[in-house]
Every structure is written in C-alpha cells, then in structure tokens.
N, C-alpha and C positions, 0 to 999 in steps of 0.2 A: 685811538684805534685799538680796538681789542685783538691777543694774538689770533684768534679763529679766523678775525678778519681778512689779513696779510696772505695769505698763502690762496685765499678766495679773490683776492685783486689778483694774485698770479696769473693765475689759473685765466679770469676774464680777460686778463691784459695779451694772453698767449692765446686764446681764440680767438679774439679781435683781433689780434697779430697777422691768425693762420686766416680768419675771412680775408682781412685785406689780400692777402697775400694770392687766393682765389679767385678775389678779383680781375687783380691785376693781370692772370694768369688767362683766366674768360680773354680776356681783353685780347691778348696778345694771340688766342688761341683764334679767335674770330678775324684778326685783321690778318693770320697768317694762311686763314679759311675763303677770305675773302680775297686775297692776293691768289691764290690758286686755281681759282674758278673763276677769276677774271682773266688770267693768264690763259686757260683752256679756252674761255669764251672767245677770246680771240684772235684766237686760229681757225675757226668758224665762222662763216658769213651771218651773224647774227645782228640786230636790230636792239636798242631799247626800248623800252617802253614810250619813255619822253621823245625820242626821234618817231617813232611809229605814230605817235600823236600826231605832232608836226606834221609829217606828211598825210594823215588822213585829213588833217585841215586844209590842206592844200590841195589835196584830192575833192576834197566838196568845194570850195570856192572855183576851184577850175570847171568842176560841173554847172555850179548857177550858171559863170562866165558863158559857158557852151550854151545853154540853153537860153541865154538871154541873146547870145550871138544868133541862134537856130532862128526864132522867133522876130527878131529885128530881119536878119533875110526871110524869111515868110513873109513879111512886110512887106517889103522891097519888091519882090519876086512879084507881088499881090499888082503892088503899083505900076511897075513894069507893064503888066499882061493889061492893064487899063489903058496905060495910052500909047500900046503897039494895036490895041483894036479902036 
C-alpha cells in the first residue's frame, strides 16, 4: 500500500463512520417522532386507518343484511295480503 493510500482509507473509514453514525441517529430521531404523535394521537378520539376499514366492512355487510331482510318482508307482507283476501 502506497503512503498516499493510508491517510485516504482514513479519511473513507471516518465518513463511513460519521454516515453510520447518521443513520443510526435518523432512526432514533424518527422513533422518538413517532412516540410523540402517537402519544398526542391519543388524547383524541381518533380512528386508524385499518379500524376505519373494518368498520366500513361492517357497515356494508350490515346494509346487504338490511336489505335482504327489507325485501324477504316485502315477501311475506306480499303473501300475507293473498290469503287474508
């Protein structure tokens, strides 16, 4: 290894260093970003995404239900009114 070499491994060894070190930094900046907006979130009556789902799936199945209930009495109601006359 030539001496010009050495002092250029430093150098790359020590910004690889300082990225890692960035990284690791991002990271902990984000989870401690993330812990405080979940913390604010809830003290508010807020919703997720994934539950908001859920219950709009739930909300459409209860409707077919309804409407297949309406319509089966429409039926009934039909057949009733045939042999009361």
């Amino acid at each position: 290894m030539s001496d010009n070499q050495q002092p250029l491994d430093d150098i790359a060894e020590k910004i690889a260093g300082g990225i890692r070190m960035l990284g690791g930094l991002k990271q902990g900046a984000e989870a401690q970003v993330r812990s405080i907006v979940e913390n604010a979130l809830s003290q508010f009556d807020v919703v997720t995404h994934e539950r908001m789902q859920v219950q709009e799936a739930m909300l459409r199945k209860a409707k077919e239900e309804l409407h297949a209930l309406d319509s089966r009495v429409a039926e009934l109601e039909a057949q009733l009114k045939k042999l009361s006359h």
